[in-house]
PASE-678247 format. One record per atom (N, C-alpha, C): residue in three letters; x, y, z. Coordinates in steps of 0.2 Angstrom, whole numbers, padded with zeros to 4 digits, always signed. Example, Ala and Ser with C-alpha at 12.3 -4.5 7.8 and 13.67 -1.06 7.14 Angstrom:
<recs>
ALA+0066-0028+0039ALA+0062-0022+0039ALA+0066-0016+0039SER+0064-0011+0035SER+0068-0005+0036SER+0064+0000+0039
</recs>
This chain:
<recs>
UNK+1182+0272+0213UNK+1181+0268+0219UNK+1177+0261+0217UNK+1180+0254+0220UNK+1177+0249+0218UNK+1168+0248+0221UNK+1165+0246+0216UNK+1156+0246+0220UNK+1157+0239+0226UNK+1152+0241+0231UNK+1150+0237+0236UNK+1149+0229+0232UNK+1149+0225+0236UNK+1147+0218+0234UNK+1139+0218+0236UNK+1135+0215+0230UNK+1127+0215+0234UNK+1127+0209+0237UNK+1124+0209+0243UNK+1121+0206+0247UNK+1118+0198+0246UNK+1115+0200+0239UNK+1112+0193+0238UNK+1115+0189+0233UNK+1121+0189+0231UNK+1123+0188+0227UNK+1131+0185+0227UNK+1132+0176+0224UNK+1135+0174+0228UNK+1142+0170+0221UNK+1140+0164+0219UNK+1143+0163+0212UNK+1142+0169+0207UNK+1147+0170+0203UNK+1147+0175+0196UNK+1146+0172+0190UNK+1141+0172+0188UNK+1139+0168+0181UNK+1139+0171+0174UNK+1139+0179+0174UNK+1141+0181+0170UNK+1144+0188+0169UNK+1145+0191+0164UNK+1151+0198+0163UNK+1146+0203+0166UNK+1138+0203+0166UNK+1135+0208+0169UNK+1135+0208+0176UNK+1135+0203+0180UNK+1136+0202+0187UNK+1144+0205+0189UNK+1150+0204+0186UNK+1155+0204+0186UNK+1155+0209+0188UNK+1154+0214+0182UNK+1153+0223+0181UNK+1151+0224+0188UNK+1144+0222+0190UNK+1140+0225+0193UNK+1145+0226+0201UNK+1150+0222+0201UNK+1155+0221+0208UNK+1161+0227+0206UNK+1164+0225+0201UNK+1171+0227+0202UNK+1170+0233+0198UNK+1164+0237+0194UNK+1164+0243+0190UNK+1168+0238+0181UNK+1165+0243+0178UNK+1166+0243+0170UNK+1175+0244+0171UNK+1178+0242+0165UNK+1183+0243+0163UNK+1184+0252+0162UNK+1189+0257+0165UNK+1188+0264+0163UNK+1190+0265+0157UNK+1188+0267+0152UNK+1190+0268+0144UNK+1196+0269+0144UNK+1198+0272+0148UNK+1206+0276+0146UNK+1210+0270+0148UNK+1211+0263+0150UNK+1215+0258+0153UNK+1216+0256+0145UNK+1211+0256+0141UNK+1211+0253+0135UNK+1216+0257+0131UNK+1219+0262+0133UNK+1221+0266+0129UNK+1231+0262+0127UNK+1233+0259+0133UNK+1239+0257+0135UNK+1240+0252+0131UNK+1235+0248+0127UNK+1236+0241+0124UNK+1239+0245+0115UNK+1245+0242+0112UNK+1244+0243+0106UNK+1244+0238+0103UNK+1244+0235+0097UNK+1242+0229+0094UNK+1249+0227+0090UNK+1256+0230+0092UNK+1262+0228+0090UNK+1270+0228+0096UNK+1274+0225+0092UNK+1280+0226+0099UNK+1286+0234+0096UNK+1283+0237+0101UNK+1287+0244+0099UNK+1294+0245+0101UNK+1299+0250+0101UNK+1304+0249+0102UNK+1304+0247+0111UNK+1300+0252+0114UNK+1300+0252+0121UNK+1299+0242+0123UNK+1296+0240+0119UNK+1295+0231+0123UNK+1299+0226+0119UNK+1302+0229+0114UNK+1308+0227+0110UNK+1313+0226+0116UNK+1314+0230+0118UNK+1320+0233+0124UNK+1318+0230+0129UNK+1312+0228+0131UNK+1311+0225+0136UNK+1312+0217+0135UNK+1310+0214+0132UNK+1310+0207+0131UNK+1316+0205+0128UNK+1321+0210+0124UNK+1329+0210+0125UNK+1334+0207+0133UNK+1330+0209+0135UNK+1331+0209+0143UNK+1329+0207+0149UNK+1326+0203+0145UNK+1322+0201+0151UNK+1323+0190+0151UNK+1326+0190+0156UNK+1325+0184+0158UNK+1322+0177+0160UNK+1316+0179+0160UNK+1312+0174+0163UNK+1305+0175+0159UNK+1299+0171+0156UNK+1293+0172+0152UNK+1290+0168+0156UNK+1285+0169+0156UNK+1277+0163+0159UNK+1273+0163+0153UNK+1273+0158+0149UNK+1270+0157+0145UNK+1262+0153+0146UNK+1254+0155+0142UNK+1250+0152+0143UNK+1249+0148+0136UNK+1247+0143+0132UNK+1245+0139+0127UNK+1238+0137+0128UNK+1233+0141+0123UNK+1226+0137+0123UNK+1223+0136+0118UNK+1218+0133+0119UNK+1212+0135+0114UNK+1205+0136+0117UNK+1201+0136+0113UNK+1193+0138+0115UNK+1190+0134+0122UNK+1192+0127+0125UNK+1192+0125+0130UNK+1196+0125+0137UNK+1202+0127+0134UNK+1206+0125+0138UNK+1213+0128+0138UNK+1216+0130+0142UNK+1224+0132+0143UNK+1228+0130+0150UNK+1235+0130+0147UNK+1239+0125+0151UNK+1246+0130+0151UNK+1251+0131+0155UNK+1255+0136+0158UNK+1262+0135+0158UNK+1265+0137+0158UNK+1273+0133+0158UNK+1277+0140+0160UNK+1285+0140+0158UNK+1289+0148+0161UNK+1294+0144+0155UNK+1297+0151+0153UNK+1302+0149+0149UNK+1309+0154+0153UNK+1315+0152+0153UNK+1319+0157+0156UNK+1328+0155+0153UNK+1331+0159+0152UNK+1339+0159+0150UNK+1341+0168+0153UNK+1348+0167+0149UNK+1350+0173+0148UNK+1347+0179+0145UNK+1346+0184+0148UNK+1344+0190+0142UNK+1344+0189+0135UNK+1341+0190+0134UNK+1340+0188+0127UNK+1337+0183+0121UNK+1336+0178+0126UNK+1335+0173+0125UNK+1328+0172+0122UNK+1322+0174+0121UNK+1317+0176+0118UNK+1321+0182+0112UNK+1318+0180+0106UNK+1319+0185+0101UNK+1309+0187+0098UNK+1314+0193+0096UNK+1307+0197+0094UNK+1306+0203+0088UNK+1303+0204+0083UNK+1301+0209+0079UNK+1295+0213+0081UNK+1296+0217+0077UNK+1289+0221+0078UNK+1281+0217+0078UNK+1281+0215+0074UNK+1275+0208+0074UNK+1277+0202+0077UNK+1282+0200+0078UNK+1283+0193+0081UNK+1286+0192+0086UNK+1284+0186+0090UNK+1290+0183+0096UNK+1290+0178+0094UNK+1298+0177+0096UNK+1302+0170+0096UNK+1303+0168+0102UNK+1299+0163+0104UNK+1301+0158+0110UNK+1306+0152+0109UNK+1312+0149+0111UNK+1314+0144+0111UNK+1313+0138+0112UNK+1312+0131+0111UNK+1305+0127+0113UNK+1313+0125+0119UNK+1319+0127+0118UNK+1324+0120+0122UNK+1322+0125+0129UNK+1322+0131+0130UNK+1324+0136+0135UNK+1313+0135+0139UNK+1310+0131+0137UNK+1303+0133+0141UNK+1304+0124+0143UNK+1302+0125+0149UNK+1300+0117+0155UNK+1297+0114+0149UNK+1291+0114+0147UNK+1287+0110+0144UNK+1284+0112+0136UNK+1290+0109+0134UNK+1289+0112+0125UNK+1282+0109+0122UNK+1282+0103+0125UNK+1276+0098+0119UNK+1269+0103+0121UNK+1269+0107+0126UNK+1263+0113+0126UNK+1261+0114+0119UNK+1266+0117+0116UNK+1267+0120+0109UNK+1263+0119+0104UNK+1257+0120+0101UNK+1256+0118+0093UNK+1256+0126+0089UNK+1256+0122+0085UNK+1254+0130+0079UNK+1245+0130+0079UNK+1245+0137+0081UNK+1234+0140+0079UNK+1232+0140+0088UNK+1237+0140+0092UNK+1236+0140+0099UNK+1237+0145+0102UNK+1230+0149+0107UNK+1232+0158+0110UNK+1238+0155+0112UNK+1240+0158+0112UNK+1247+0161+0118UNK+1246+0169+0121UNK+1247+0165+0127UNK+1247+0173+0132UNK+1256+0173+0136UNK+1261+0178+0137UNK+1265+0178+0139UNK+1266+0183+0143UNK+1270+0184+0150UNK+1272+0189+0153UNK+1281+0188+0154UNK+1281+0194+0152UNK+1289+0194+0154UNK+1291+0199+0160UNK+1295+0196+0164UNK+1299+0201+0170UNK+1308+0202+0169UNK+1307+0208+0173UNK+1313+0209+0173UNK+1316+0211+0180UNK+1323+0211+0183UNK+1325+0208+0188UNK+1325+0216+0190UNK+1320+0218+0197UNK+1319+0225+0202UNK+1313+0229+0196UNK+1312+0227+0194UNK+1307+0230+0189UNK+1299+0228+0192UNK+1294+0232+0197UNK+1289+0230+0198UNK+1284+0228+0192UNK+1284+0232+0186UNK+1278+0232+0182UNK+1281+0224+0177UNK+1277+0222+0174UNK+1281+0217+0170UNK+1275+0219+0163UNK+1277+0216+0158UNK+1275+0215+0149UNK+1272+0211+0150UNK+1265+0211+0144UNK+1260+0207+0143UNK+1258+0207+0136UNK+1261+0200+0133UNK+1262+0201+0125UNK+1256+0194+0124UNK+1251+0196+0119UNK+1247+0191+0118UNK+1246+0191+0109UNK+1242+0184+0107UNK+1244+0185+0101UNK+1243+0174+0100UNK+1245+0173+0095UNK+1244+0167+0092UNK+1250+0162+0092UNK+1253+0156+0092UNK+1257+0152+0091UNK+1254+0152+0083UNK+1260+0155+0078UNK+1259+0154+0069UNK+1264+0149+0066UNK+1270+0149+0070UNK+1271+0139+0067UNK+1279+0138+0072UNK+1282+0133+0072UNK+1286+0132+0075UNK+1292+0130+0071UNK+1295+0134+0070UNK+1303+0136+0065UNK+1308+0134+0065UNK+1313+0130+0066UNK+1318+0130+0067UNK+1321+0131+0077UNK+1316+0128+0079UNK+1317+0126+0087UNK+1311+0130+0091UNK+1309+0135+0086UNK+1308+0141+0089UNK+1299+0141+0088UNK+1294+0144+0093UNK+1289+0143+0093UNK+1286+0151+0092UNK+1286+0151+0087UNK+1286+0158+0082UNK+1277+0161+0085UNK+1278+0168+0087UNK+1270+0168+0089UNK+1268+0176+0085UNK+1262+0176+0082UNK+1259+0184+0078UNK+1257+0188+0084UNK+1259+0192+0086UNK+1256+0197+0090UNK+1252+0200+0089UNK+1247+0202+0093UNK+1239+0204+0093UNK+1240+0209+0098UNK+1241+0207+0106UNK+1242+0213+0110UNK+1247+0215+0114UNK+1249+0220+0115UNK+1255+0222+0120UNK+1255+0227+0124UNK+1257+0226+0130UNK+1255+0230+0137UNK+1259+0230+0141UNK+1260+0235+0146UNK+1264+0236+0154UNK+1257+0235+0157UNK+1259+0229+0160UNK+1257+0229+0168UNK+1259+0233+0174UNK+1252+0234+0179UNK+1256+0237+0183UNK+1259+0234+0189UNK+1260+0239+0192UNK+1268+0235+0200UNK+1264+0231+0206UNK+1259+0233+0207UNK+1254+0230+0213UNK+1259+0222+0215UNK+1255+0218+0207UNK+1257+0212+0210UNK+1264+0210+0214UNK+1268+0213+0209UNK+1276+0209+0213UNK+1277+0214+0217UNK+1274+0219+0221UNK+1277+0224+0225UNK+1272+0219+0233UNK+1265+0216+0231UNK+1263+0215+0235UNK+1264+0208+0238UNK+1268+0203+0233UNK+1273+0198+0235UNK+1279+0200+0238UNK+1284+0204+0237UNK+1289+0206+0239UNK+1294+0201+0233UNK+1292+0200+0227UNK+1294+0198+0222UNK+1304+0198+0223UNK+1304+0204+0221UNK+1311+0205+0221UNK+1316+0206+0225UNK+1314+0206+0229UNK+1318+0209+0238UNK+1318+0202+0240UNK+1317+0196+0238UNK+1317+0189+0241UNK+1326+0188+0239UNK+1327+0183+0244UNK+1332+0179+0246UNK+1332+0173+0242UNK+1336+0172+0240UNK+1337+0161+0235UNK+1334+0158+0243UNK+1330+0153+0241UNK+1327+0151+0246UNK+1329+0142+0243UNK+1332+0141+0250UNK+1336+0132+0249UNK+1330+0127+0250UNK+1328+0130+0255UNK+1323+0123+0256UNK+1316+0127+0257UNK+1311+0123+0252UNK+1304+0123+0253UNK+1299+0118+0255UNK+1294+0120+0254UNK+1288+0116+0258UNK+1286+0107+0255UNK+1289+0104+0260UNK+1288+0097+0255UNK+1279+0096+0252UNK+1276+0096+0256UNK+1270+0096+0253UNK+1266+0101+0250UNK+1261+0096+0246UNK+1259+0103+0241UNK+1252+0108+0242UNK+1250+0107+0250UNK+1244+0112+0254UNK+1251+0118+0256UNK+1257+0113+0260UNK+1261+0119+0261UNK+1266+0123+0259UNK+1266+0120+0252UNK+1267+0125+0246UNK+1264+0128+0246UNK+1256+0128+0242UNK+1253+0133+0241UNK+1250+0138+0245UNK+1250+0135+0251UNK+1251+0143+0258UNK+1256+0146+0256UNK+1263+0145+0257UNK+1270+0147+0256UNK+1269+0152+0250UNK+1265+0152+0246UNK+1268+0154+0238UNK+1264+0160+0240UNK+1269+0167+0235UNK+1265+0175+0236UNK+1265+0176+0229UNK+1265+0172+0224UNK+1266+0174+0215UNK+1262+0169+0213UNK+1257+0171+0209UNK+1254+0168+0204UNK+1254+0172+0196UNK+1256+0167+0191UNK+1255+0168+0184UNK+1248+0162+0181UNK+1244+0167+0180UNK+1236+0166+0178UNK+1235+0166+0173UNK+1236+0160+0170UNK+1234+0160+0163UNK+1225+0157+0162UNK+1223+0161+0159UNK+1216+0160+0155UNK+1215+0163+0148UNK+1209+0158+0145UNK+1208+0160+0138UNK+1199+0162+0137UNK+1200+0166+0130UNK+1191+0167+0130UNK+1189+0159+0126UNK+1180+0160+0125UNK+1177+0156+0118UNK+1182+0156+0115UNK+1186+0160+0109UNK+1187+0161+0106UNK+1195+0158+0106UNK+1197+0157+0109UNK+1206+0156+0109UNK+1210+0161+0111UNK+1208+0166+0112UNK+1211+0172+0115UNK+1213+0172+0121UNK+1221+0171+0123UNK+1224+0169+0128UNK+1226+0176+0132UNK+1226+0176+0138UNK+1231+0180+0142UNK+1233+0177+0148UNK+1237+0180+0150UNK+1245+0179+0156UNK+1243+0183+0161UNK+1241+0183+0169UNK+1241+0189+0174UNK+1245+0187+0179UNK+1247+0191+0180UNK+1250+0192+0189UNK+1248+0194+0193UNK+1250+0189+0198UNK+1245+0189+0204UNK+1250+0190+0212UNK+1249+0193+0214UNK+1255+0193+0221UNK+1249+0196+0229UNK+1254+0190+0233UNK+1250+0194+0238UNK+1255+0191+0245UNK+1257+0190+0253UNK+1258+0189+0256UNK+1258+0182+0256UNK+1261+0178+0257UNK+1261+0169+0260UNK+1256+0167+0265UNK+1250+0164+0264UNK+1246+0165+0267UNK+1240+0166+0264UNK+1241+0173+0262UNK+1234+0178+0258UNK+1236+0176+0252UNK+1241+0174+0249UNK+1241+0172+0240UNK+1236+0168+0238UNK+1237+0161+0242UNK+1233+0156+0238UNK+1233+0151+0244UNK+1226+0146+0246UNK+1227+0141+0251UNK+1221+0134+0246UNK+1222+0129+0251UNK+1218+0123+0248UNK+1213+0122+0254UNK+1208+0122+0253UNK+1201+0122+0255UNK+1195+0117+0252UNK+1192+0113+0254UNK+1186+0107+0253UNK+1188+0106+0244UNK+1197+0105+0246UNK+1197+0102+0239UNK+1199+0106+0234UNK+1198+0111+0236UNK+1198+0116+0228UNK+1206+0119+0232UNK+1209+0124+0226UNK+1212+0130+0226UNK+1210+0134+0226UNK+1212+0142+0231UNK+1208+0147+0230UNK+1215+0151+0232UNK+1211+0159+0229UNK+1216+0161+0227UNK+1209+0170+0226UNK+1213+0176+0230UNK+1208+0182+0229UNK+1208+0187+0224UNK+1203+0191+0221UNK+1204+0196+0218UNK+1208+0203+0222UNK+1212+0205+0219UNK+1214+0211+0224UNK+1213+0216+0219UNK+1215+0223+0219UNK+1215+0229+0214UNK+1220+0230+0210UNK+1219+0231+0205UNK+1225+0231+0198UNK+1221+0233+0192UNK+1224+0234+0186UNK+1225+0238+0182UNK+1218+0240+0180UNK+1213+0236+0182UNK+1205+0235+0181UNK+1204+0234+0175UNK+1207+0231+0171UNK+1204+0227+0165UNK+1202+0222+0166UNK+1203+0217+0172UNK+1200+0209+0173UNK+1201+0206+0169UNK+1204+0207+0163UNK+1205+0202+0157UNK+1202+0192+0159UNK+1208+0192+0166UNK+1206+0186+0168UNK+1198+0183+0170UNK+1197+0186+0174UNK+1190+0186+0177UNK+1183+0187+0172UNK+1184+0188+0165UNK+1182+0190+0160UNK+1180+0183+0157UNK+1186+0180+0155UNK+1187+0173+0151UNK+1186+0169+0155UNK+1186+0170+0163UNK+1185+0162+0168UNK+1175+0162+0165UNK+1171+0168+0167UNK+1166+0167+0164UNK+1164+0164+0159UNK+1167+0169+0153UNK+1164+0162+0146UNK+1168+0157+0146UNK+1173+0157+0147UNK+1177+0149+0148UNK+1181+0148+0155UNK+1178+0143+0159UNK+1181+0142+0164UNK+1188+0138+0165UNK+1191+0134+0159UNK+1196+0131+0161UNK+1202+0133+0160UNK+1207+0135+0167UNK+1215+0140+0166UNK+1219+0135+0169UNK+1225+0139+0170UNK+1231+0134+0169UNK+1235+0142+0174UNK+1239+0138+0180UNK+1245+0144+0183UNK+1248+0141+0187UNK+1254+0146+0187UNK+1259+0144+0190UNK+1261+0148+0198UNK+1262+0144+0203UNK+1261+0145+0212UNK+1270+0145+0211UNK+1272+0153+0212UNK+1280+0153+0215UNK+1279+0154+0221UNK+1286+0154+0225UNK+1287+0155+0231UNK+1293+0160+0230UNK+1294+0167+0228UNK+1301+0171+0225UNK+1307+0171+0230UNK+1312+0168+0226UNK+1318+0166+0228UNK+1319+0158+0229UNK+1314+0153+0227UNK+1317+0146+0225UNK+1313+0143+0218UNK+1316+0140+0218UNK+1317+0136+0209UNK+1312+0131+0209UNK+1308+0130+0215UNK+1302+0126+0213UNK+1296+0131+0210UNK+1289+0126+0207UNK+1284+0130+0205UNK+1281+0122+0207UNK+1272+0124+0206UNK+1266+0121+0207UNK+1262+0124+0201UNK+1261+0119+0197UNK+1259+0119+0188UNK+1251+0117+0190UNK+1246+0122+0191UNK+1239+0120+0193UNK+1234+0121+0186UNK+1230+0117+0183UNK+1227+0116+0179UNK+1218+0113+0182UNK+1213+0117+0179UNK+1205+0115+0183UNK+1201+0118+0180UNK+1197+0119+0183UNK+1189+0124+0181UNK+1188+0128+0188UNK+1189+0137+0184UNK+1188+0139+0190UNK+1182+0145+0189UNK+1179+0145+0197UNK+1173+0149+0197UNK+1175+0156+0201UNK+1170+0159+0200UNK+1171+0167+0206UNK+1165+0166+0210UNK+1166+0169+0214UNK+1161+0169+0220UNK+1161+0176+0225UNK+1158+0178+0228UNK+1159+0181+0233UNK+1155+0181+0241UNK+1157+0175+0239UNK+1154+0172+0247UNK+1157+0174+0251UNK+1154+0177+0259UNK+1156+0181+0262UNK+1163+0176+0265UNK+1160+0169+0268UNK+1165+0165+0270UNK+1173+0166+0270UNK+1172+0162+0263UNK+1177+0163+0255UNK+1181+0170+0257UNK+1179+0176+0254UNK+1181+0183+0255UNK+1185+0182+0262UNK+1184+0182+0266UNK+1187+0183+0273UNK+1191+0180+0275UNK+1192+0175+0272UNK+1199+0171+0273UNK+1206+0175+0270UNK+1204+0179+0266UNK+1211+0182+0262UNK+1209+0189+0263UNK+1208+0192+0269UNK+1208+0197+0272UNK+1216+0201+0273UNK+1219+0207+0270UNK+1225+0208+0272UNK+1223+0217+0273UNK+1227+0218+0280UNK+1228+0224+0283UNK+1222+0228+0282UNK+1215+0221+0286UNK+1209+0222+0287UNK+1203+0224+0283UNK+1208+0222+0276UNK+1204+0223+0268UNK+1202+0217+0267UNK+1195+0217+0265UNK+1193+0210+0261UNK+1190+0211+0253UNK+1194+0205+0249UNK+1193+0207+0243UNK+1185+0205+0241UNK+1185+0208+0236UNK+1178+0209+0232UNK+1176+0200+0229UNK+1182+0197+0226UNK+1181+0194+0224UNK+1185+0186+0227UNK+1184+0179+0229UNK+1188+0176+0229UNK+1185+0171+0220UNK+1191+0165+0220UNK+1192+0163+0215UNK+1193+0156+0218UNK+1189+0152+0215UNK+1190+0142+0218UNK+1191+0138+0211UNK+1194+0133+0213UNK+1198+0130+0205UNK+1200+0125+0208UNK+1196+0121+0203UNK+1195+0112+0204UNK+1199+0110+0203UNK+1209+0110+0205UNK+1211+0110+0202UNK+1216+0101+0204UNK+1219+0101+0199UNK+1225+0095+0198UNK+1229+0100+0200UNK+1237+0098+0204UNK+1243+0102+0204UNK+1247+0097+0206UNK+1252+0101+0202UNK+1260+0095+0199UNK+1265+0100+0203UNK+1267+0101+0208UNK+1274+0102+0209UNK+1281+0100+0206UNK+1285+0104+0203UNK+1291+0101+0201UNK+1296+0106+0201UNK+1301+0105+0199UNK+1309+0110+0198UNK+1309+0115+0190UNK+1308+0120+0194UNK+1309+0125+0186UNK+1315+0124+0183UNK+1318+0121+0178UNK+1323+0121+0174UNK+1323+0128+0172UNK+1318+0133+0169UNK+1317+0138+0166UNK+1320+0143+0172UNK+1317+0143+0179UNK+1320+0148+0182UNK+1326+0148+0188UNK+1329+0141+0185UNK+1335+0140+0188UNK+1340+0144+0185UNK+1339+0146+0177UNK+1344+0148+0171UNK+1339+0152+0172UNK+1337+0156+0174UNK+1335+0164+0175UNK+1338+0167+0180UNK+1341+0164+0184UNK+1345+0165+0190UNK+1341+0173+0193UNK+1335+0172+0194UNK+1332+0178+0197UNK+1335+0181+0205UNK+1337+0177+0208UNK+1339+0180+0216UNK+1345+0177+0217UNK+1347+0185+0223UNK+1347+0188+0222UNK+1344+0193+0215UNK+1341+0201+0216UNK+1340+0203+0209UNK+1344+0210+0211UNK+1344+0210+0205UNK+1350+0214+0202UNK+1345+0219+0195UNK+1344+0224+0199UNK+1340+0230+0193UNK+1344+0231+0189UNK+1337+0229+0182UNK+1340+0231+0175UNK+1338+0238+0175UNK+1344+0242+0174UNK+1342+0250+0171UNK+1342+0250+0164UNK+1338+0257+0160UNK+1338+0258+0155UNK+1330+0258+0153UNK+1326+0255+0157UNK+1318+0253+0156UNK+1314+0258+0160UNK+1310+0262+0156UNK+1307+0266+0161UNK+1300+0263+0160UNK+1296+0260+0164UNK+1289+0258+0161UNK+1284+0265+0164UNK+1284+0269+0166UNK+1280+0273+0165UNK+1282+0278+0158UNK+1287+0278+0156UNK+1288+0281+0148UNK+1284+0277+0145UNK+1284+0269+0145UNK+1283+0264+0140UNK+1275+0265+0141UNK+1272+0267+0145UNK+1263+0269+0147UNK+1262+0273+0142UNK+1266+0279+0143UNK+1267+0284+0138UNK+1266+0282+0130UNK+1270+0280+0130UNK+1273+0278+0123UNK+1268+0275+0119UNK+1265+0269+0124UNK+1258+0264+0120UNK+1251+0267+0119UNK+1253+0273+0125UNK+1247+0278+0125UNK+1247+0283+0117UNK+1252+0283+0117UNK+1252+0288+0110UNK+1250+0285+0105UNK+1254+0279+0103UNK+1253+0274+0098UNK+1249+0270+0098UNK+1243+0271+0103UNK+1237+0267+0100UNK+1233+0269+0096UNK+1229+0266+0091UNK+1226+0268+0086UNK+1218+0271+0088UNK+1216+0269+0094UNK+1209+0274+0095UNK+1212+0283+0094UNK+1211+0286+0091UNK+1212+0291+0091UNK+1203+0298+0092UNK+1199+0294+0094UNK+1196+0297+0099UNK+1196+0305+0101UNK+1193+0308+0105UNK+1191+0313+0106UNK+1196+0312+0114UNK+1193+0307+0118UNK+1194+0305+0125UNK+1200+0301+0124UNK+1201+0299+0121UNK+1209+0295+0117UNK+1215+0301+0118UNK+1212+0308+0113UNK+1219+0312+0112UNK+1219+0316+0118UNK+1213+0318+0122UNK+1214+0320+0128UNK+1218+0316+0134UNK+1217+0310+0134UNK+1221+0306+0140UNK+1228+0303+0139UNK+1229+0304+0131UNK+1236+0304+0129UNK+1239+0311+0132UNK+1237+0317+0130UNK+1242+0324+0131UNK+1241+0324+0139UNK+1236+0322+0141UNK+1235+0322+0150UNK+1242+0319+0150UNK+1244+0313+0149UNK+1250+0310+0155UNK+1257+0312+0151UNK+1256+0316+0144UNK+1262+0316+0144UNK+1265+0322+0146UNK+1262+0325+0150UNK+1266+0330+0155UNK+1273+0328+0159UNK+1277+0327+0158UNK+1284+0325+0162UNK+1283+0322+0169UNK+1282+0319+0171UNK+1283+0317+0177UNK+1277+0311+0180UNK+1272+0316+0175UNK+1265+0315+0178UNK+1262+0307+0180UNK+1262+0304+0173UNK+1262+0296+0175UNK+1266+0294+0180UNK+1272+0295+0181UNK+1276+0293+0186UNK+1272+0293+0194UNK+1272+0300+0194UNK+1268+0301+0200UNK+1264+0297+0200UNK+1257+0298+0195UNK+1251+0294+0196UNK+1253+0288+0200UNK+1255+0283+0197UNK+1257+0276+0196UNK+1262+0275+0203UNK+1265+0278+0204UNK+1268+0278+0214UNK+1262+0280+0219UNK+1257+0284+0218UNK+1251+0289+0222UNK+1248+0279+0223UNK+1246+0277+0218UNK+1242+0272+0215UNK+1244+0266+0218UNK+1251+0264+0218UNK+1255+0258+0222UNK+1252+0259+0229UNK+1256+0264+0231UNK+1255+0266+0240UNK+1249+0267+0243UNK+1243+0269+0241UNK+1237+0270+0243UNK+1229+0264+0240UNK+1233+0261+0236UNK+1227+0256+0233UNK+1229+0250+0231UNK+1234+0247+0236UNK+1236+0238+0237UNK+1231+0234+0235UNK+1226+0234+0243UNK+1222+0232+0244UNK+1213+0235+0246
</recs>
């Protein structure tokens, strides 16, 4: 159960305060991450057409999408190959830069989260060393209505009413350190994201509980993300400094089915609207489920494979792999704990 919000307490200034809202990471979430691309994400990124890429360093990171045909992203066990012609904005690019990446797949609610390093650029291709790799869970594009959207002809000429319209958000933030990551973000048109005294804002809702993101906005406030609207080809490329707060105000604006989140998030931000070249040649809507992918096997599978081997590591690996078990969990979890 997530802790109360205290009372006297308003901006979040650091990882102990943070804790003290949303609860500790639980051990066992850790257990999902392994530190290579197995066969299970090999498979996935075979297939998957569409990537949100984040590029940073210890100040700063900046967000872009890559998309083609299946396939189009190539991959090893340690590496990914990005194609610089197939991402909107190649000159992102350098070699020694985090790279955080999520890839979707078309009716597929959970999406991959591959992070890791740009280690040089090859032959067109923006060659990245893997470091982590993960399934995300379904909340966010279940909470959007990601893929049940319609190709949407016409959108919001301005950019306050685009960013009400939009229910997807890909969050890119970095630590100190350069260590990039990619989140999803989904919620109703309206509750997703709005503009207010300037800023962008945008709320916490409940997910995998790692907070990765919410982690590195503290040590480092500056991220980069991308505002969809599912089923049209525009995006809103927003780049700032952003803070967390839980100001009751704030909270309350992005109240959904009488829920109000723990956290909102404000971000000083610049935003560029333009036409995704990347998810025009992803041609995501109509969607069209890829079978063959099971992500609750693929939980399984990185559960096994992770190198903590642990006491509470070998017990929460044989816990889920009881046939079904995950499965169930992970639908219990969607339908009872949105919001």
């Amino acid at each position: 159960m997530r802790s109360p919000v205290p009372e006297d307490q308003s901006e979040i200034a650091d990882t102990a305060a943070l804790e003290r809202i949303i609860g500790k990471t639980p051990p066992a979430i850790h257990l999902k991450v392994i530190d290579h691309l197995d066969e299970t994400a090999l498979r996935w990124i075979a297939r998957s057409p569409l990537v949100f890429a984040g590029f940073g360093n210890g100040t700063g990171i900046t967000v872009t999408l890559g998309g083609g045909e299946p396939g189009f992203a190539q991959a090893s066990r340690s590496e990914l190959r990005l194609p610089l012609s197939h991402l909107d904005d190649a000159v992102l690019v350098r070699p020694g830069l985090g790279l955080g990446a999520l890839f979707l797949l078309p009716g597929i609610g959970e999406t991959l989260r591959v992070n890791g390093r740009v280690a040089s650029i090859d032959a067109g291709m923006a060659v990245m060393a893997v470091e982590e790799c993960y399934v995300h869970c379904a909340k966010a594009l279940i909470r959007s209505g990601f893929w049940s959207a319609s190709p949407v002809k016409e959108v919001p000429e301005g950019t306050a009413e685009f960013v009400a319209a939009s229910r997807f958000i890909a969050l890119a933030t970095i630590d100190a350190d350069g260590g990039a990551d990619l989140s999803p973000k989904g919620d109703p048109a309206g509750a997703m994201a709005q503009i207010g005294d300037g800023n962008l804002w945008f709320a916490d809702r409940p997910g995998n509980r790692r907070v990765d993101s919410f982690r590195n906005i503290v040590a480092q406030p500056g991220i980069g993300a991308a505002l969809l609207i599912p089923g049209s080809h525009d995006v809103a490329i927003v780049s700032g400094r952003a803070h967390l707060t839980t100001d009751e105000t704030a909270r309350s604006r992005f109240a959904v089915n009488g829920k109000i989140p723990l956290i909102t998030v404000s971000v000083d931000a610049e935003i560029v609207r333009r036409r995704s070249a990347a998810l025009e040649r992803a041609a995501l809507w109509p969607a069209v489920a890829v079978e063959g992918v099971d992500p609750a096997a693929m939980f399984v599978a990185h559960m096994k494979l992770n190198r903590n081997k642990g006491l509470g590591a070998r017990i929460a690996s044989t816990a889920v792999a009881v046939p079904g078990l995950m499965r169930m969990g992970l639908e219990r979890d969607y339908k009872s704990n949105l919001y």
